[in-house]
VOBA-1610 file (N, C-alpha, C; in pm, whole numbers, padded with zeros to 5 digits, always signed):
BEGIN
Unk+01855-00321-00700Unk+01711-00310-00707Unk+01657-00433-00780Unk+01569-00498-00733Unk+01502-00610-00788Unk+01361-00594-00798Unk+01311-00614-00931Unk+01190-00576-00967Unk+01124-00755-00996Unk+00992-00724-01003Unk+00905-00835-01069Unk+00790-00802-01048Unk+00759-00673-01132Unk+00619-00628-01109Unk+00545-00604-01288Unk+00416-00584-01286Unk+00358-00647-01392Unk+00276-00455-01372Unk+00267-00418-01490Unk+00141-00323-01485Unk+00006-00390-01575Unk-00103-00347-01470Unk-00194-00353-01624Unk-00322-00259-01594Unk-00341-00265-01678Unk-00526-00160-01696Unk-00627-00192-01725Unk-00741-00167-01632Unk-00839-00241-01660Unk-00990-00130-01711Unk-01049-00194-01795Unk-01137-00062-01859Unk-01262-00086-01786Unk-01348-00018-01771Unk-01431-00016-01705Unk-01574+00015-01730Unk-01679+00028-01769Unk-01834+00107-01841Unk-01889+00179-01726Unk-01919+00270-01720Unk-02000+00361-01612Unk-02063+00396-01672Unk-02178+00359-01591Unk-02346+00447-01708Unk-02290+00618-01711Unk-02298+00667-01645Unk-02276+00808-01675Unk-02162+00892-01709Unk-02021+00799-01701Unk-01937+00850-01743Unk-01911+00778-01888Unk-01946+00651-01927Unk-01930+00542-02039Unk-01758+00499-01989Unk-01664+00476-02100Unk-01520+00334-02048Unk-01442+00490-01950Unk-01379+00368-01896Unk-01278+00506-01848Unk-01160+00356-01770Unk-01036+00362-01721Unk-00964+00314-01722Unk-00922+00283-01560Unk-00854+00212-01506Unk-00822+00184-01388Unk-00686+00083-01379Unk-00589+00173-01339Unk-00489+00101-01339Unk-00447+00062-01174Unk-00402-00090-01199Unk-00348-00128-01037Unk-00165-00078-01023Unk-00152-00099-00894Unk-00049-00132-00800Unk-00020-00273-00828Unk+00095-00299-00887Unk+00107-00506-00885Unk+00252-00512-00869Unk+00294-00615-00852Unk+00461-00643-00774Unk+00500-00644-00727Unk+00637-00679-00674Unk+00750-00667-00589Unk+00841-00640-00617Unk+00875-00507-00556Unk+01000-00484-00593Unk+01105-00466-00468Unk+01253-00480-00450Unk+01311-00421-00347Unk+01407-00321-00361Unk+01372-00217-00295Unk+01462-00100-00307Unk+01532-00065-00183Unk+01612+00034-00188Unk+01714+00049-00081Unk+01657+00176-00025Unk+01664+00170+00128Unk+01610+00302+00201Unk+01748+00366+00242Unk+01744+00490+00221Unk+01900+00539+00243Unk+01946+00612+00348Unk+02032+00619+00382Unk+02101+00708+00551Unk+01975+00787+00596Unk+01957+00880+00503Unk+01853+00977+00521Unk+01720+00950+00512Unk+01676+00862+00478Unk+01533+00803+00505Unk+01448+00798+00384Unk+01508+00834+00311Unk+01451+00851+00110Unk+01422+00726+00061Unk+01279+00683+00009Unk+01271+00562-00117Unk+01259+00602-00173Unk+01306+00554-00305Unk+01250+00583-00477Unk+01147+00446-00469Unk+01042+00540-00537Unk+00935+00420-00547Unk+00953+00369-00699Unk+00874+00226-00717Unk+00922+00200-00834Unk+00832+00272-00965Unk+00923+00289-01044Unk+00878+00384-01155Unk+00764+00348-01214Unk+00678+00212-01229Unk+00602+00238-01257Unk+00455+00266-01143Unk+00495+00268-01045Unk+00418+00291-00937Unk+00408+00465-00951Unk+00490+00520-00962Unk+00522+00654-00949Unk+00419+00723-01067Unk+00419+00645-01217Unk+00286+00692-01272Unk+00163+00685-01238Unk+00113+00614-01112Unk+00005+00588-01116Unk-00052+00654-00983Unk+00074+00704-00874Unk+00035+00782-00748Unk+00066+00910-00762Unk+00080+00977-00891Unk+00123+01101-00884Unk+00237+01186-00815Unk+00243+01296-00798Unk+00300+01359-00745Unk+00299+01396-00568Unk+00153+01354-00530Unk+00099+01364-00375Unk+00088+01255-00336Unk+00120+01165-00190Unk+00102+01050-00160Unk+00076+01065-00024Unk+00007+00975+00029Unk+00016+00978+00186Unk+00051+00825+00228Unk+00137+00839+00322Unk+00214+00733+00380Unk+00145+00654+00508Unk+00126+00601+00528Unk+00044+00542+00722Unk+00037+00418+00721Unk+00014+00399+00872Unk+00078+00282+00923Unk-00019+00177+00847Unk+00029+00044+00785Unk-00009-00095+00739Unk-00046-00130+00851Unk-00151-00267+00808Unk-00165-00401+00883Unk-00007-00464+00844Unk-00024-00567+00954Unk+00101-00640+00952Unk+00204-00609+00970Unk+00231-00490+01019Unk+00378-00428+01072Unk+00452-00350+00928Unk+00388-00343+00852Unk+00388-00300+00722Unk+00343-00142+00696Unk+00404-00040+00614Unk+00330+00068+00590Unk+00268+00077+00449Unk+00145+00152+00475Unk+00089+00128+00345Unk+00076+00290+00296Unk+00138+00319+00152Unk+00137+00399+00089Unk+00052+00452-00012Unk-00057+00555-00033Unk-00186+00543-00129Unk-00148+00704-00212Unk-00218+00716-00305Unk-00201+00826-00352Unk-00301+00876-00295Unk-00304+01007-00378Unk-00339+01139-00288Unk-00553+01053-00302Unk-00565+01108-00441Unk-00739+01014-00479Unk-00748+00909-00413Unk-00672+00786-00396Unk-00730+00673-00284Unk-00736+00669-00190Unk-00624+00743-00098Unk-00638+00803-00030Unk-00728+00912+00077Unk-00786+00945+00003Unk-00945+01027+00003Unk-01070+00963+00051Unk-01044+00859-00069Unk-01216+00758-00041Unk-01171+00680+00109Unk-01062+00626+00096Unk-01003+00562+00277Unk-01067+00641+00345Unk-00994+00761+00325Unk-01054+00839+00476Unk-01190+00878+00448Unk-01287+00874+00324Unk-01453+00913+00361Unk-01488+00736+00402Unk-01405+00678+00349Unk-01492+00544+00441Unk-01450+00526+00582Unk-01343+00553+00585Unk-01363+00546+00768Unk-01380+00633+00826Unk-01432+00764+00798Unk-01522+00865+00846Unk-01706+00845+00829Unk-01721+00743+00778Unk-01846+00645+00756Unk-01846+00554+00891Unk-01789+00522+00999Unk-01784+00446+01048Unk-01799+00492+01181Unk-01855+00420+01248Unk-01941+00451+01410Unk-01823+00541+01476Unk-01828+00652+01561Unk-01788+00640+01645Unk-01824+00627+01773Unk-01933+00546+01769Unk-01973+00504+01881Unk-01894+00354+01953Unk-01829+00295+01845Unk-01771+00161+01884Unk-01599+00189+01914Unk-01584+00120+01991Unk-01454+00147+02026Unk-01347+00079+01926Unk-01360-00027+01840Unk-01303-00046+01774Unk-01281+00050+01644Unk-01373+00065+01584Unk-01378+00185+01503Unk-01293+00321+01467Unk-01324+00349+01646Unk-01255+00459+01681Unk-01068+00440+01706Unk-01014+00361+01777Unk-00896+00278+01710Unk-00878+00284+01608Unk-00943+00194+01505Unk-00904+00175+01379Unk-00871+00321+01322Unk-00994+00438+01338Unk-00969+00573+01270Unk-00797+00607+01369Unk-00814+00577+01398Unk-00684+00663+01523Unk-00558+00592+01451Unk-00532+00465+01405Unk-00471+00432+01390Unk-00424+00458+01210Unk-00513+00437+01189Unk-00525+00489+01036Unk-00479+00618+00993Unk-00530+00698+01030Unk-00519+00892+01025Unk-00450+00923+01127Unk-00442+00893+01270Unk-00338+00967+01367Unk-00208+00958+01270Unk-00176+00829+01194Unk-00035+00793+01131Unk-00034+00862+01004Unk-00075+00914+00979Unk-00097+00953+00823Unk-00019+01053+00752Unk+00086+01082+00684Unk+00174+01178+00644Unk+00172+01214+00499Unk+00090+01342+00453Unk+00074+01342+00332Unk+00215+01428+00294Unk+00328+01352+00144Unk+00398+01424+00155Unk+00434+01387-00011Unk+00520+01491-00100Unk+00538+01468-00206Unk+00632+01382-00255Unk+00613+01342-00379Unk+00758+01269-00444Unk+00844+01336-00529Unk+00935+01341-00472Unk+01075+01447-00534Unk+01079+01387-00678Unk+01160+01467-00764Unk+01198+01510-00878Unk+01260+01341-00958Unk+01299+01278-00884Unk+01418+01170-00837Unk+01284+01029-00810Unk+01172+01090-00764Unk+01069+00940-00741Unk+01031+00906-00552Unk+01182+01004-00515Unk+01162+00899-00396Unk+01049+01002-00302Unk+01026+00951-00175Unk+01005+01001-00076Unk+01059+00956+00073Unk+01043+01055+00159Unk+01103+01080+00272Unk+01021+01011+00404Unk+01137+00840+00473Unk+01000+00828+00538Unk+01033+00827+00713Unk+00893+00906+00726Unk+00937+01008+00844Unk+00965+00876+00959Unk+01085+00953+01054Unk+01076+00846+01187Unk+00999+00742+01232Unk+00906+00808+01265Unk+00814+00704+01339Unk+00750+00590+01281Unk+00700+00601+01136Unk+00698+00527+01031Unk+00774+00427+01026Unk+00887+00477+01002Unk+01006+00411+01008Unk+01005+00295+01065Unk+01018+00350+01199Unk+01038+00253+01364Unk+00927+00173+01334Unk+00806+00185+01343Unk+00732+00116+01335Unk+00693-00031+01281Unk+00715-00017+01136Unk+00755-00125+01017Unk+00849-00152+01040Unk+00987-00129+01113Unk+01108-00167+01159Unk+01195-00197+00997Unk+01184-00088+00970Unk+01262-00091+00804Unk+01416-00051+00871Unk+01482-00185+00772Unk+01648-00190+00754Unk+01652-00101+00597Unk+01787-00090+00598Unk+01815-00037+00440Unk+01752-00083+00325Unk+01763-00258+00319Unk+01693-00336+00272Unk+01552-00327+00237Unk+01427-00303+00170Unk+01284-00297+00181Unk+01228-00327+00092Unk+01088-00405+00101Unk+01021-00478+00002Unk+00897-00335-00025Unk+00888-00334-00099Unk+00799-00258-00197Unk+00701-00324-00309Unk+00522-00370-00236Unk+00413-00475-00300Unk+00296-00361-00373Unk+00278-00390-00468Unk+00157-00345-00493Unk+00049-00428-00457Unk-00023-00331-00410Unk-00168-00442-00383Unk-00298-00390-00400Unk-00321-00397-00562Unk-00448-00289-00547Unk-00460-00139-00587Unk-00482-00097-00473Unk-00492+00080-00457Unk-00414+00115-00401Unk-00330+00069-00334Unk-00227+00097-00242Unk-00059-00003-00279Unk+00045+00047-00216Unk+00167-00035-00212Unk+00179-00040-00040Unk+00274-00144-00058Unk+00289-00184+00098Unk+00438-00149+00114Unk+00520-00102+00217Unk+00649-00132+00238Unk+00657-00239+00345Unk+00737-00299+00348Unk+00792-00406+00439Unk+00935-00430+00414Unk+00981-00477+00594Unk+01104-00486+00615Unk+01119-00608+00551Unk+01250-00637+00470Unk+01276-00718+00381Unk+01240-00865+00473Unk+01329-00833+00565Unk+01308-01024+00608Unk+01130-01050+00666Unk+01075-00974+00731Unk+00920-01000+00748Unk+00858-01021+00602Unk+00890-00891+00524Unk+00797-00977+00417Unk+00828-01166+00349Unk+00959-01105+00355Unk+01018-01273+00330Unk+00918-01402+00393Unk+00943-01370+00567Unk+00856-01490+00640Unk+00736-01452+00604Unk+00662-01328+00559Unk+00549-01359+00545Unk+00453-01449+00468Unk+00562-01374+00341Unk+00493-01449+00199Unk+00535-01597+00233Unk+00628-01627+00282Unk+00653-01770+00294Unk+00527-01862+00344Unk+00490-01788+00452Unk+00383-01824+00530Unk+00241-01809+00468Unk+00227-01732+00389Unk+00099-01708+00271Unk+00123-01852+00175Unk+00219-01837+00113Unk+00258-01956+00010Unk+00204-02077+00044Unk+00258-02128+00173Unk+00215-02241+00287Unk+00058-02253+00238Unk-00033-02120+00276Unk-00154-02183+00333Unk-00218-02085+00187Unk-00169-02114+00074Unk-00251-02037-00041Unk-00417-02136-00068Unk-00373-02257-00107Unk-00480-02395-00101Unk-00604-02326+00009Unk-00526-02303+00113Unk-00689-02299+00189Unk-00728-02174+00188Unk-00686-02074+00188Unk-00704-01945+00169Unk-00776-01928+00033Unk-00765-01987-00100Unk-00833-01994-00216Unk-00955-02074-00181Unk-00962-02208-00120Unk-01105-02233-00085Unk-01168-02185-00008Unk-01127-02089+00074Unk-01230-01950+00158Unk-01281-01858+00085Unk-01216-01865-00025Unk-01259-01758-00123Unk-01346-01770-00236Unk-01345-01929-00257Unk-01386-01960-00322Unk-01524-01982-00287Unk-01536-02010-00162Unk-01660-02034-00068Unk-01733-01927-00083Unk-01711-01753-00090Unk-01757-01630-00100Unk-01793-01555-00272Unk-01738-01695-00328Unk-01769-01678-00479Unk-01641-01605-00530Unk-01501-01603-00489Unk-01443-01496-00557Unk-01314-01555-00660Unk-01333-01723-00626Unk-01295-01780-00696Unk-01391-01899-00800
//
């Protein structure tokens, strides 16, 4: 298992609630998916998605894993969204048709169902990202070329961003 993930917390002021706390998803870690289809997620991920998680299909050939609360607002925001447009309607289909709400055993891991599976084309091998509100799984060697390919074009990708004020 190879870790290099960072926790941190960020505080927050809400007029009506006053501070309250918000912790991310951050790192990489790689863990092993086993005969039977079980990850242990990484432990400190596991404090922060609870006991309920739902699993569904990623962008990028990737699955993305949310807890049960982020999970929630996903699906009221893309239940916010036309279904009058055909893209939309895709996107919901693709989003929620895939969606497997299921618990994390005693042990951390969870169970990831077939099709999931196939999909992200996970070997034993698997990268495990926090990003946010969510973690990503990816098959070890895609994430590999991916990030490689992110790394490449970080320079211009930061001046797009920077262009939108976010740098």
């Amino acid at each position: 298992m190879v870790r290099s993930g960072i926790s941190i917390t960020f505080w927050y002021w809400h007029e009506k609630l006053g501070i309250f706390k918000k912790n991310m998803l951050l790192g990489e870690y790689t863990h092993t998916l086993d005969p039977k289809k079980r990850l242990s997620l990484p432990s400190k991920f596991r404090q922060e998605v609870g006991k309920k998680v739902v699993l569904t299909y990623g962008l990028d050939k990737c699955l993305a894993l949310y807890s049960l609360k982020q999970w929630e607002k996903m699906a009221q925001k893309l239940s916010e969204l036309s279904t009058g447009q055909s893209d939309t309607r895709s996107f919901n289909r693709f989003m929620l048709g895939g969606a497997v709400e299921m618990e994390v055993d005693s042990l951390g891991r969870i169970l990831v169902p077939d099709f999931l599976k196939d999909f992200a084309e996970l070997g034993a091998k698997v990268v495990i990202t926090g990003v946010h509100d969510r973690a990503e799984i990816w098959n070890e060697e895609r994430w590999t070329e991916y990030k490689k390919k992110i790394v490449e074009q970080a320079d211009v990708l930061a001046q797009k961003l920077g262009e939108i004020g976010v740098f």
